[in-house]
KOLLUM-342109 format. One record per residue: residue in three letters; x, y, z of N, C-alpha, C, O in turn. Coordinates in steps of 0.1 Angstrom, whole numbers, padded with zeros to 4 digits, always signed. Layout:
<recs>
AlaXYZXYZXYZXYZ/...
</recs>
This chain:
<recs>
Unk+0502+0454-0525+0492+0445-0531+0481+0441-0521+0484+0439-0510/Unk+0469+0440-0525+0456+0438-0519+0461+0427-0515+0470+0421-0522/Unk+0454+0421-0503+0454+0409-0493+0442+0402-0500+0431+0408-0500/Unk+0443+0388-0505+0426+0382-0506+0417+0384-0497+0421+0395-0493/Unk+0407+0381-0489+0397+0379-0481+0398+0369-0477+0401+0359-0483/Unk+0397+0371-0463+0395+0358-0452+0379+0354-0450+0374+0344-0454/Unk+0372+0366-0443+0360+0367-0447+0353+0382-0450+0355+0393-0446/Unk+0344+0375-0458+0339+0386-0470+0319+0388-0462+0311+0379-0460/Unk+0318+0393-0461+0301+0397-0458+0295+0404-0466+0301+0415-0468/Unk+0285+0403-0473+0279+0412-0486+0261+0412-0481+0253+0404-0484/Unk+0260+0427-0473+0243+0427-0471+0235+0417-0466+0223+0412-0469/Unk+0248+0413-0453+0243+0403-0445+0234+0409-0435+0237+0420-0432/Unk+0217+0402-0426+0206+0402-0423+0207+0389-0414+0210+0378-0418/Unk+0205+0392-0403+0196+0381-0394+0184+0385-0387+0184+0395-0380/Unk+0172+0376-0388+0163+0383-0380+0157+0368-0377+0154+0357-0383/Unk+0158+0373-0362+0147+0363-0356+0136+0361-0354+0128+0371-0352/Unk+0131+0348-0354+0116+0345-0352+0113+0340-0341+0121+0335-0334/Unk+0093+0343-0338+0090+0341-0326+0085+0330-0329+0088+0325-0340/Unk+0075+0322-0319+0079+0306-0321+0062+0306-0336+0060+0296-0343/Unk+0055+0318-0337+0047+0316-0351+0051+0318-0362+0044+0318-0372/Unk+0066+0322-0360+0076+0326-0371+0076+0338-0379+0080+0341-0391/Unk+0069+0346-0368+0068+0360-0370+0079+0367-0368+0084+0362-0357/Unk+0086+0376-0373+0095+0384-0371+0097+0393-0359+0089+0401-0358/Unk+0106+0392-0349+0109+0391-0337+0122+0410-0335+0122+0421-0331/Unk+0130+0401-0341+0144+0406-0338+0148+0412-0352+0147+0404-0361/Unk+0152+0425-0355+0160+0419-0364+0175+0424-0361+0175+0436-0360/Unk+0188+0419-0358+0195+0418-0352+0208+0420-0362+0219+0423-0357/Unk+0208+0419-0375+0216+0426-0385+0211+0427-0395+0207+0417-0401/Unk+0211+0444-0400+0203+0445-0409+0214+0451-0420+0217+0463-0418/Unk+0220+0443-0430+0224+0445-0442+0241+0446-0438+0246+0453-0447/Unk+0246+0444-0432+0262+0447-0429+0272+0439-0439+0271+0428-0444/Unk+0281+0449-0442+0288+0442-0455+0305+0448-0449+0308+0460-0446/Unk+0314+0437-0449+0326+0442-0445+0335+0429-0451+0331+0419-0457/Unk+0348+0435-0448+0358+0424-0453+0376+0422-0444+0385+0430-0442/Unk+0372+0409-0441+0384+0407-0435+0398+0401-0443+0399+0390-0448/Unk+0408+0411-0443+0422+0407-0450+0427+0393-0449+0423+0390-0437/Unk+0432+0385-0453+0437+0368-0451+0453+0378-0442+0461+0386-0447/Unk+0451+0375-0433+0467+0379-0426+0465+0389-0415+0476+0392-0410/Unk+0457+0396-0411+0451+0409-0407+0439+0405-0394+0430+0397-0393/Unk+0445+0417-0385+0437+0417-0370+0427+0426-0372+0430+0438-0375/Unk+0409+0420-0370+0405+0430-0371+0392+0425-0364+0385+0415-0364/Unk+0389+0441-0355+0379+0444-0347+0369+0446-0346+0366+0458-0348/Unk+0358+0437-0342+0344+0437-0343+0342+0442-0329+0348+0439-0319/Unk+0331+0452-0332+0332+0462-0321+0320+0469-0320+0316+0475-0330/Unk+0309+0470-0304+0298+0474-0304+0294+0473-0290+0302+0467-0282/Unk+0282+0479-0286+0276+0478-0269+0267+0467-0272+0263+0464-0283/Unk+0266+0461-0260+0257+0453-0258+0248+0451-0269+0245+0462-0274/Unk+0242+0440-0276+0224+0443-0286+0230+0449-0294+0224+0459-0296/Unk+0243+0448-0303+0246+0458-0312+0247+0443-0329+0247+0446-0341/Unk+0248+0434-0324+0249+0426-0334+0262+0415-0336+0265+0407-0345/Unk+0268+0420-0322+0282+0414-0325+0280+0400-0326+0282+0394-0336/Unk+0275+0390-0312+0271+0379-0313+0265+0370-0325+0265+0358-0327/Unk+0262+0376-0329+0250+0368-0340+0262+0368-0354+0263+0360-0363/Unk+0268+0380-0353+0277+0378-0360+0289+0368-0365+0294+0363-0375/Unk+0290+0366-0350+0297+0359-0351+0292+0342-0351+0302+0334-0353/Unk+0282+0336-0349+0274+0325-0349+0275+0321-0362+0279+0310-0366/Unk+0270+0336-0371+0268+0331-0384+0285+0327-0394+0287+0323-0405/Unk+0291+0331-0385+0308+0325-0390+0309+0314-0387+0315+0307-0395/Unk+0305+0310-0375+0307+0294-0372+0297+0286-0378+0297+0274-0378/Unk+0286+0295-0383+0280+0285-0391+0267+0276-0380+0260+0267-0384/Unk+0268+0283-0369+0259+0279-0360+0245+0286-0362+0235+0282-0355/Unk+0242+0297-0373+0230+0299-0378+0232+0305-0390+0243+0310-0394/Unk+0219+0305-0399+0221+0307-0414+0216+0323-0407+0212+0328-0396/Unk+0223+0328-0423+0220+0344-0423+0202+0340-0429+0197+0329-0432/Unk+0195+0351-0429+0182+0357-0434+0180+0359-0449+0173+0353-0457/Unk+0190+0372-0452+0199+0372-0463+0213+0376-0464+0220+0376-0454/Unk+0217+0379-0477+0233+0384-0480+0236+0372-0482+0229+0362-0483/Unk+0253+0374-0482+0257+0365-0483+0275+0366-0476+0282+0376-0476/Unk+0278+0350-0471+0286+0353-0461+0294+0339-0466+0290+0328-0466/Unk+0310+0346-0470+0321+0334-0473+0335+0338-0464+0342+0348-0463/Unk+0336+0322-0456+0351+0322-0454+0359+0312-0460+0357+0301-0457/Unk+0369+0315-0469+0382+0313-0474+0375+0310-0487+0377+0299-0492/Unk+0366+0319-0493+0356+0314-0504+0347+0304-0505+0343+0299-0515/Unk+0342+0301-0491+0336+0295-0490+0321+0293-0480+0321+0303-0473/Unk+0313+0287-0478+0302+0289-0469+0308+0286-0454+0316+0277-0453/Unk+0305+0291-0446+0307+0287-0429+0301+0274-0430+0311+0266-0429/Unk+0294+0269-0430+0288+0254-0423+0298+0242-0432+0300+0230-0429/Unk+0304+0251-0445+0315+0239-0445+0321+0235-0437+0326+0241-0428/Unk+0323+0217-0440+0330+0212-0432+0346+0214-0430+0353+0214-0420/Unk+0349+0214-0441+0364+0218-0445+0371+0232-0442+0383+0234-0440/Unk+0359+0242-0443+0361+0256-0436+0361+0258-0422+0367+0268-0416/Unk+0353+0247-0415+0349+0247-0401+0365+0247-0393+0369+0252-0383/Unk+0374+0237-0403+0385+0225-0398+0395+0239-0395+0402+0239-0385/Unk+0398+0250-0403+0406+0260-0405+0399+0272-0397+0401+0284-0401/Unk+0391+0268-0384+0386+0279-0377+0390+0275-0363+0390+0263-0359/Unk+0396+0290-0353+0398+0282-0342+0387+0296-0330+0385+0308-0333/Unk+0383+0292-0323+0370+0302-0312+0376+0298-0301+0382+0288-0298/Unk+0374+0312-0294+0372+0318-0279+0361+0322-0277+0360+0334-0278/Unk+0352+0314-0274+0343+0323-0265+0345+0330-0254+0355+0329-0247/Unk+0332+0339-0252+0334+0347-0241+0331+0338-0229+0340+0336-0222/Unk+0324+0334-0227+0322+0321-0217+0329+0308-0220+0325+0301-0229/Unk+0338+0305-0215+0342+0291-0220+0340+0279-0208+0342+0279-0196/Unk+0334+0270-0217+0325+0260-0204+0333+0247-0209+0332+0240-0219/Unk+0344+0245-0195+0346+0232-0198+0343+0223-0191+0334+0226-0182/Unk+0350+0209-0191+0344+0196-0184+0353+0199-0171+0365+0198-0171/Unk+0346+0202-0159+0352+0206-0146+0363+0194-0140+0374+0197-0136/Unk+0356+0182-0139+0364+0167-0137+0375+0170-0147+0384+0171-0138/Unk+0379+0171-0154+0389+0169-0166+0400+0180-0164+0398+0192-0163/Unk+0414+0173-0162+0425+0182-0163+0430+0192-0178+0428+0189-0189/Unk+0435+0199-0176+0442+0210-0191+0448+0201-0198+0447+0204-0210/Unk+0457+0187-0194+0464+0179-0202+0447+0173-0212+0443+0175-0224/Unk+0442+0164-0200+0431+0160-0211+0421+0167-0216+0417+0162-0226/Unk+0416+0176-0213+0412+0185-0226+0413+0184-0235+0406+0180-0244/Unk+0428+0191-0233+0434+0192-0248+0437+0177-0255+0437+0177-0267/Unk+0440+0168-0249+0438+0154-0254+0425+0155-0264+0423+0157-0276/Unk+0421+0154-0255+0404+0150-0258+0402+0159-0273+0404+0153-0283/Unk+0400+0171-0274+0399+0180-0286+0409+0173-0295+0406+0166-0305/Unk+0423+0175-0291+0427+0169-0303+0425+0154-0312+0428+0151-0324/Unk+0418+0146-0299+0411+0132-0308+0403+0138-0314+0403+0133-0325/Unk+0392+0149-0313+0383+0153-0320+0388+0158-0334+0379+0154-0342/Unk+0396+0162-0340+0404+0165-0350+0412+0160-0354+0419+0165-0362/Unk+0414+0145-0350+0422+0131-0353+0434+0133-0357+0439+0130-0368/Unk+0439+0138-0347+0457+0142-0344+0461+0134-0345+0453+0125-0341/Unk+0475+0127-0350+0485+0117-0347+0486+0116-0331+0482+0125-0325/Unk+0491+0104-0325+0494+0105-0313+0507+0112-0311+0507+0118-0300/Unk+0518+0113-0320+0528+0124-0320+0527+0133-0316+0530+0137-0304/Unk+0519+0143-0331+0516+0155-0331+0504+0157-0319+0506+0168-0314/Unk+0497+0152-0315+0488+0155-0303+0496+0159-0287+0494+0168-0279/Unk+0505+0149-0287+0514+0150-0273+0520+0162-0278+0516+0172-0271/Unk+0531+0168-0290+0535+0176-0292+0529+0190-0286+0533+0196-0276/Unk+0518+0192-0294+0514+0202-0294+0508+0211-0281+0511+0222-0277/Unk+0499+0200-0274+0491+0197-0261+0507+0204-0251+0508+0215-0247/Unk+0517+0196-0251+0526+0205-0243+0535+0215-0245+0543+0218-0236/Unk+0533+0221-0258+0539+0231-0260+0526+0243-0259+0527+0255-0261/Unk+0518+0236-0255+0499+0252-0259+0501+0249-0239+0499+0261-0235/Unk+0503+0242-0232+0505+0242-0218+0516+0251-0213+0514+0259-0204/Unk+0533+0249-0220+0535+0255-0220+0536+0271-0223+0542+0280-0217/Unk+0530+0273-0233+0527+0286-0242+0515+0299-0230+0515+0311-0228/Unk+0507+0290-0224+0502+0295-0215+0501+0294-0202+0493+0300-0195/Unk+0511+0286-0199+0520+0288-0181+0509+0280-0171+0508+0283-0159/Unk+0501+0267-0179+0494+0261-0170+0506+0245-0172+0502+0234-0168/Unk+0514+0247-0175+0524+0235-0176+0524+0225-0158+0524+0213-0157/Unk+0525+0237-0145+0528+0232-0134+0518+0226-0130+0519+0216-0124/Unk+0501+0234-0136+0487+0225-0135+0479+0218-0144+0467+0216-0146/Unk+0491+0214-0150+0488+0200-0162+0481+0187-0157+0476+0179-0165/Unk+0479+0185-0143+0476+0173-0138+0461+0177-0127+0456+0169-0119/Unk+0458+0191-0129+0446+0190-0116+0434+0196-0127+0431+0197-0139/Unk+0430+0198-0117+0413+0194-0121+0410+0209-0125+0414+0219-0119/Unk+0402+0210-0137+0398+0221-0137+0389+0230-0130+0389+0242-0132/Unk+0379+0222-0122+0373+0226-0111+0381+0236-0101+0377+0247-0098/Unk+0390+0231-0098+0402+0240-0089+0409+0255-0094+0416+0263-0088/Unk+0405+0257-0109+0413+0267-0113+0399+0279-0111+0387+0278-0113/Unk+0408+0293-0106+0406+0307-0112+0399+0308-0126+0399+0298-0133/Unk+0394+0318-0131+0387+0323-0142+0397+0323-0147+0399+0314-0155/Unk+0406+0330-0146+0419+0336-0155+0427+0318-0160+0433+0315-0171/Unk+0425+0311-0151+0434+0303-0157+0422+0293-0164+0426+0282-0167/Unk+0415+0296-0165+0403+0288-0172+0404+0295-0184+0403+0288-0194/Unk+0405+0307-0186+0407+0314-0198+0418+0308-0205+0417+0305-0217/Unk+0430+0305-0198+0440+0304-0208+0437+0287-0210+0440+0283-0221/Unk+0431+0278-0203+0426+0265-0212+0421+0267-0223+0425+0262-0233/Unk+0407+0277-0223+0404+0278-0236+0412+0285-0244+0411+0279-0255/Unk+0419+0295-0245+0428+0298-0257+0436+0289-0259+0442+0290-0269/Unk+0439+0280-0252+0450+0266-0260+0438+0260-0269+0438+0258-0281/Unk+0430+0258-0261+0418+0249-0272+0417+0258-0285+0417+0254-0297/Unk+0415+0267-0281+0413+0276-0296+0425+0279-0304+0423+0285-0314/Unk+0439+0275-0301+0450+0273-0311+0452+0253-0313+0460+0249-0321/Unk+0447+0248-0308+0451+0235-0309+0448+0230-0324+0446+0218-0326/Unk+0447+0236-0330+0441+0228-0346+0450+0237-0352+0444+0240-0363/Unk+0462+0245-0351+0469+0259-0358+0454+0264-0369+0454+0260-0380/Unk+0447+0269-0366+0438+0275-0372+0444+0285-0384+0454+0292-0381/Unk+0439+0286-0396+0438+0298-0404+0432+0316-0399+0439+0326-0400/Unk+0417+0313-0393+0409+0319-0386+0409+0317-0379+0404+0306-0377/Unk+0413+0325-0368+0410+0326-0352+0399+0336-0349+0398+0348-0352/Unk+0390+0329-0343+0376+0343-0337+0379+0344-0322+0378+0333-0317/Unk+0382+0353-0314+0382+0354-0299+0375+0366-0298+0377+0378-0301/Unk+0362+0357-0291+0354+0367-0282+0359+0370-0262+0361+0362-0253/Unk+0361+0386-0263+0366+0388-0254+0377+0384-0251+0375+0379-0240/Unk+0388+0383-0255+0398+0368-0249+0409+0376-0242+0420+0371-0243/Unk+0408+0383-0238+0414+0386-0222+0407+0390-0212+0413+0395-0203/Unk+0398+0389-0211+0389+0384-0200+0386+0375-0186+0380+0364-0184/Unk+0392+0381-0179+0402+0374-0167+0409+0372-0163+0412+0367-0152/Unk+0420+0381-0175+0437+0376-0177+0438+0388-0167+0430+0397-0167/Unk+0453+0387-0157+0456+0397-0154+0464+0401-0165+0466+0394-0175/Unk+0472+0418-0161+0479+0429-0173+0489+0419-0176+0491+0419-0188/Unk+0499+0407-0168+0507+0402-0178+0503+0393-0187+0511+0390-0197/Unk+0491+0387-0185+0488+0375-0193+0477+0381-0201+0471+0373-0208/Unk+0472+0395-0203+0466+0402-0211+0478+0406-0223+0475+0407-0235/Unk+0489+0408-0218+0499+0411-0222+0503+0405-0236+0502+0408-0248/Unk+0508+0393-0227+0511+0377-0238+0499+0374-0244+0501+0366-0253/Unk+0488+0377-0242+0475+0372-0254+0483+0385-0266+0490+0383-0276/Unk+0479+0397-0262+0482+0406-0273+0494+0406-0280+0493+0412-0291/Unk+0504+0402-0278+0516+0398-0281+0516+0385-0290+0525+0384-0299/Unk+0507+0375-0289+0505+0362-0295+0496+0367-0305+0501+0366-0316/Unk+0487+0372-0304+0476+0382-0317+0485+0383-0322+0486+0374-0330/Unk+0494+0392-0323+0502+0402-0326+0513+0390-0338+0518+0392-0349/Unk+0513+0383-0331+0525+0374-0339+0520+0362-0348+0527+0357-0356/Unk+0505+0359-0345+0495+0356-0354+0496+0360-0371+0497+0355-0382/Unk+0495+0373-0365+0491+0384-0375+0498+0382-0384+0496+0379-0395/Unk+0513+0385-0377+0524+0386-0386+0526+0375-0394+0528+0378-0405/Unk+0527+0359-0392+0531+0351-0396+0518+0345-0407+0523+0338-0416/Unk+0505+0347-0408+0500+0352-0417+0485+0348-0413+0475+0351-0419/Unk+0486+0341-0401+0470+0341-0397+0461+0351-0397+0466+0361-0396/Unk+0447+0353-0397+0435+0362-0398+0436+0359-0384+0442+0349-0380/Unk+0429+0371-0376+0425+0371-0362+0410+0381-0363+0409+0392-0369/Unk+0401+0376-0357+0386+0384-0357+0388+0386-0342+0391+0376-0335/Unk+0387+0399-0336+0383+0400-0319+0373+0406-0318+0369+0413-0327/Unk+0367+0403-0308+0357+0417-0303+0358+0415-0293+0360+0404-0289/Unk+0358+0428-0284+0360+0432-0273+0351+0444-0267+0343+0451-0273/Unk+0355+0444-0256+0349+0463-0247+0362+0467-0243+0364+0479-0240/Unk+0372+0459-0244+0386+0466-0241+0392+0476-0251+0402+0471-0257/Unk+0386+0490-0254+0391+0496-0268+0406+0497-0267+0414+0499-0277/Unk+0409+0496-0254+0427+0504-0257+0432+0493-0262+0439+0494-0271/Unk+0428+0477-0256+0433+0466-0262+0431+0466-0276+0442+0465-0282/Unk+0423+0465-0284+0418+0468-0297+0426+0474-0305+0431+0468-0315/Unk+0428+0487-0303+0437+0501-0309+0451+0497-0308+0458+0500-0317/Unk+0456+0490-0296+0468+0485-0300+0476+0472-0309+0487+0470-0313/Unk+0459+0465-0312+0465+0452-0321+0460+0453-0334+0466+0449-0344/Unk+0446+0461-0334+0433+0454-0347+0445+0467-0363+0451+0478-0364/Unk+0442+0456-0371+0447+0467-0386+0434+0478-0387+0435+0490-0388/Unk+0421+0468-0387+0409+0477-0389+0399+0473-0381+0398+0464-0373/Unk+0392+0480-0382+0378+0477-0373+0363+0482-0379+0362+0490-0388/Unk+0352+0476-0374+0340+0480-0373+0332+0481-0366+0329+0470-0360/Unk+0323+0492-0362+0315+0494-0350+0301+0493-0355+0296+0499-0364/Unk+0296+0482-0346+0280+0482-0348+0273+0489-0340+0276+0489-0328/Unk+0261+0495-0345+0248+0495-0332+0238+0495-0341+0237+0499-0352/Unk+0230+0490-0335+0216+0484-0339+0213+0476-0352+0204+0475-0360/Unk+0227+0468-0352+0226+0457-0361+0231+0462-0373+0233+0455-0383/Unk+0235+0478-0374+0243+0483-0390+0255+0485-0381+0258+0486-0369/Unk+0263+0486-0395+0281+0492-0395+0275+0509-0392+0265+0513-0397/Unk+0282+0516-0385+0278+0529-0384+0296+0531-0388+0297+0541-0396/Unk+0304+0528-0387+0320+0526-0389+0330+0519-0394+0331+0507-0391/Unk+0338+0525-0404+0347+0507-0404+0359+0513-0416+0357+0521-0425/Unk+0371+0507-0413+0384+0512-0417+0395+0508-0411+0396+0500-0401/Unk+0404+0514-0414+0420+0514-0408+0419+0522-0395+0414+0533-0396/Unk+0423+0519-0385+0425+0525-0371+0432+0541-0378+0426+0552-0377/Unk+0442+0539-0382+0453+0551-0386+0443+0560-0392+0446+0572-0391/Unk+0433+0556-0398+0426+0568-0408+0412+0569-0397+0407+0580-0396/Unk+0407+0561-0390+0397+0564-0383+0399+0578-0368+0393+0588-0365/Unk+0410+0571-0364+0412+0581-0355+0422+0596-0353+0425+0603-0344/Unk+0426+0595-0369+0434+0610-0372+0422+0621-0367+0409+0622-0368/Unk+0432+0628-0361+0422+0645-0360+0427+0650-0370+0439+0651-0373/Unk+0419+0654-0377+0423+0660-0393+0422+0678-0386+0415+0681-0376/Unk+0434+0687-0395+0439+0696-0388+0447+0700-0378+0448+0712-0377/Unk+0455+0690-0368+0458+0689-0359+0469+0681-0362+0468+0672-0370/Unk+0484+0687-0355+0495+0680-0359+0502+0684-0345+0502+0695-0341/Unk+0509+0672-0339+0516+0670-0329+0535+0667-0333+0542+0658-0339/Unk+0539+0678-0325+0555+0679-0326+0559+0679-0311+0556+0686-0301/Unk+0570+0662-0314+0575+0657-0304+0595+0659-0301+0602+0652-0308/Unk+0599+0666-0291+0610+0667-0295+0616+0672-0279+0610+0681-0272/Unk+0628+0666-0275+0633+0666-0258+0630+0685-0256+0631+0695-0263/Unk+0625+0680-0242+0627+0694-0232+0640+0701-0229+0651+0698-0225/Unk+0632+0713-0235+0644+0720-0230+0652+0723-0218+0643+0723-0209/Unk+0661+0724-0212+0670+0730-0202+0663+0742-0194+0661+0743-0182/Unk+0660+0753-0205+0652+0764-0204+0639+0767-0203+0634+0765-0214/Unk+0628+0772-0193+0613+0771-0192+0613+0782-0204+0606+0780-0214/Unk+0619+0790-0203+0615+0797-0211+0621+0796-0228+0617+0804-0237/Unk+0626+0789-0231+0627+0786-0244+0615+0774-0251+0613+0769-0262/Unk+0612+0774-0241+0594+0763-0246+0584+0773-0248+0575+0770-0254/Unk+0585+0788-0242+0578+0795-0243+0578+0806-0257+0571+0814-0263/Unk+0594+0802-0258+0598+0809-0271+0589+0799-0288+0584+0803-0298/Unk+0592+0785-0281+0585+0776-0291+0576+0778-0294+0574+0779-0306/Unk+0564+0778-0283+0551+0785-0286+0546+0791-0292+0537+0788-0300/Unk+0553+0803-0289+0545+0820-0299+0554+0816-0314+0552+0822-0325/Unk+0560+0807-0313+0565+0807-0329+0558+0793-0335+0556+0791-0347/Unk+0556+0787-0330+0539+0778-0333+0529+0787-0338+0525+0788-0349/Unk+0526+0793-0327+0512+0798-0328+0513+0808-0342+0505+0806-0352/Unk+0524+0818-0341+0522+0829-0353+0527+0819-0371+0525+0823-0383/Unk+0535+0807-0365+0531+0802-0381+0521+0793-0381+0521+0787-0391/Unk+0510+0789-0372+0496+0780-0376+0491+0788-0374+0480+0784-0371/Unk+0490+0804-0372+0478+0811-0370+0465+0808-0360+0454+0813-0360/Unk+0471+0797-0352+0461+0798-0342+0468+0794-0329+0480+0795-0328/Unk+0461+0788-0317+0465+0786-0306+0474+0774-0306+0472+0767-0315/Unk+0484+0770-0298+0495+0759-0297+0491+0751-0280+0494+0759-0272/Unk+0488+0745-0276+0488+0735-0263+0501+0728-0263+0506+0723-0273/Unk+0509+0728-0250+0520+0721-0244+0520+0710-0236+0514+0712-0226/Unk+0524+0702-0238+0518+0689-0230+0531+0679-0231+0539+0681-0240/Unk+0531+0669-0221+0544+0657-0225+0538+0647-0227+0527+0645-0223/Unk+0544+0639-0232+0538+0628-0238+0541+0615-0226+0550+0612-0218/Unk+0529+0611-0228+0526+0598-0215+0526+0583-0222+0524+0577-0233/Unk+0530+0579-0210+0533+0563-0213+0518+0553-0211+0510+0558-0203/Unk+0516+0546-0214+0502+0536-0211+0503+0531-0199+0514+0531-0194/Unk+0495+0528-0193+0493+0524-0177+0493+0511-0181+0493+0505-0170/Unk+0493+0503-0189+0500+0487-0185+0512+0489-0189+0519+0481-0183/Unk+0520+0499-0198+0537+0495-0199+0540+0502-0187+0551+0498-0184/Unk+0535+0514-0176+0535+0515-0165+0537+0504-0159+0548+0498-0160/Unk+0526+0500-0152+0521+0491-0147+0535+0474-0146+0542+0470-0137/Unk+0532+0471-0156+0545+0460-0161+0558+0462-0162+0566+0453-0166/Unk+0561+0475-0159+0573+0475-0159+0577+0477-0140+0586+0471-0134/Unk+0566+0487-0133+0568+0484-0119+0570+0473-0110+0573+0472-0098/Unk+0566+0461-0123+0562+0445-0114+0573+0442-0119+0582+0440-0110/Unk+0578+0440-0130+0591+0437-0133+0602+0442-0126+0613+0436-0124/Unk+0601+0453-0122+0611+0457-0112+0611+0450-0096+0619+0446-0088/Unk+0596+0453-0095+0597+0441-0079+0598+0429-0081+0599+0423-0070/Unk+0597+0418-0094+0598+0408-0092+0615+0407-0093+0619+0396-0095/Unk+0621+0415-0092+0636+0413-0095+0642+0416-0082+0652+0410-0079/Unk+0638+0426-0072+0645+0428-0060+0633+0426-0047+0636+0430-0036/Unk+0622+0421-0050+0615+0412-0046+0621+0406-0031+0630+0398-0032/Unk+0618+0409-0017+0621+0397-0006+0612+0389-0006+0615+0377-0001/Unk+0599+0391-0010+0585+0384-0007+0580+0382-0022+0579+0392-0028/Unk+0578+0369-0030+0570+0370-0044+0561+0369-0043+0557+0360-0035/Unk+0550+0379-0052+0539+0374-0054+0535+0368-0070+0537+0372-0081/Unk+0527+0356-0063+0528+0343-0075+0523+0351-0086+0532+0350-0095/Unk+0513+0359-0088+0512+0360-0101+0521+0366-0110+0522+0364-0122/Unk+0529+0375-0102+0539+0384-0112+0547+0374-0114+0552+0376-0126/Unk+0553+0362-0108+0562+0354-0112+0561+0345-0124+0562+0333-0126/Unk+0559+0360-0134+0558+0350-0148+0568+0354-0159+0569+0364-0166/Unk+0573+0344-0159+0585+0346-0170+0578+0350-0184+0566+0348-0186/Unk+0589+0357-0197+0578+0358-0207+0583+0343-0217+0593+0336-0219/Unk+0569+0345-0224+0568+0328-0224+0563+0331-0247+0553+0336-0252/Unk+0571+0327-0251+0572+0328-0264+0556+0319-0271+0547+0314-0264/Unk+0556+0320-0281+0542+0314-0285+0545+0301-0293+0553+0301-0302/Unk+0537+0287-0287+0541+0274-0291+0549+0277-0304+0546+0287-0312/Unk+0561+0267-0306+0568+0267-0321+0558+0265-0333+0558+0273-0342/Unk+0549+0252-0332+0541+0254-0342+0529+0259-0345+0520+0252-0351/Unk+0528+0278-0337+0519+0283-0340+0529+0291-0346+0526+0291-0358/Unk+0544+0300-0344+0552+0304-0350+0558+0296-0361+0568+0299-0368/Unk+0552+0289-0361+0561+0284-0376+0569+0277-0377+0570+0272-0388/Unk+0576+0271-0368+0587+0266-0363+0587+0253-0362+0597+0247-0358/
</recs>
């Protein structure tokens, strides 16, 4: 059964003006796509391709030119639509004086939390992102990476319907790149919409359902990952090594004479972060010397973003 729409775009246009209100930019010219209610999906392009603007006009931070653009059936600059959106920017600028506890204070008075549910949540999004031990210092003091994971608590503190994260592993090292994509991941499942865009494609290909690629302000792309990147004609058979070099040779010529054409032999490779993550996991285990960052336990996603 079809999924409703989270958000829907129909022959959406932005064009900028110069300050005589002459036409400047035009920065999306007619793009029409649709995001599933429950479904990860990837906005995707180089630089000047339209991604930004795209996404502005979701928050409702600028009107389209034309088309027309609804989330949950409704206009972006709603106020009630706004309440069911949660953002990552790619830059996240916070109040440097201000610790991760009050931040997230602070946002959640902006959304006029119970004092309950506010303490609740605030330490379960601290703990969800392993800044629990620097709950009390200054954000001035932190790393990019751990400034990143401030703002992704801010961007789940309202349990959002729509989540937009621009770039949002960006900074993270491979394990806390990890745990974002794993939290996507479990978003998804539980029935939240997730919009990403990124330059990280491998990150992408491993979470998004679908995606679409801009340049120069059009969709040149857009679909299911599974149907976009099939090699049509081309079929891969995976099955243990033989004992014998020479019975893989035998495999071969009996490939090749029932496809009638040539056969390539190859083994199949693992990804350089489950590489990667699984070498650190082994040294943080027989370890004489730790190093702080690998010393990260894995860390489940707050209960009331799971449901719980």
């Amino acid at each position: 059964m079809e999924r409703p729409a989270a958000v829907s775009a129909a022959g959406l246009r932005k064009t900028y003006r110069d300050f005589w209100r002459r036409p400047a930019v035009e920065a999306l010219r007619g793009i029409s796509f649709e995001v599933a209610a429950g479904s990860v999906y990837g906005l995707l392009g180089p630089n000047g391709s339209g991604k930004s603007t795209a996404i502005k006009l979701l928050l409702g931070l600028l009107k389209p030119t034309g088309g027309k653009l609804e989330i949950f059936g409704r206009e972006p600059g709603d106020l009630e639509t706004k309440a069911r959106i949660g953002y990552l920017p790619e830059e996240s600028h916070l109040y440097p004086a201000l610790t991760p506890e009050e931040t997230l204070g602070f946002q959640a008075e902006l959304f006029r939390m119970p004092r309950a549910v506010r303490r609740e949540r605030v330490g379960q999004l601290l703990a969800m992102t392993g800044l629990t031990h620097a709950r009390h210092r200054q954000i001035r003091e932190f790393s990019k990476g751990m400034a990143r994971r401030v703002g992704l608590a801010l961007a789940l503190l309202n349990d959002p319907d729509l989540l937009i994260l621009d770039e949002p592993t960006s900074g993270l090292d491979p394990q806390g790149t990890r745990q974002v994509k794993d939290l996507i991941l479990t978003l998804g499942r539980r029935g939240k919409t997730v919009l990403v865009t990124s330059h990280l494609l491998a990150d992408v290909e491993e979470i998004c359902d679908r995606v679409a690629i801009l340049y120069g302000g059009r969709i040149l792309a857009e679909g299911r990952l599974e149907e976009l990147l099939v090699r049509p004609g081309e079929t891969t058979l995976t099955f243990p090594t033989p004992r014998e070099p020479r019975d893989l040779d035998d495999l071969v010529r009996e490939a090749e004479a029932a496809s009638g054409g040539r056969a390539e032999l190859s083994h199949p490779k693992r990804g350089l972060e489950e590489f990667f993550l699984q070498i650190v996991r082994e040294a943080t285990r027989g370890a004489d010397a730790a190093t702080s960052g690998a010393a990260q336990e894995e860390r489940p996603p707050a209960p009331f973003l799971a449901g719980k």
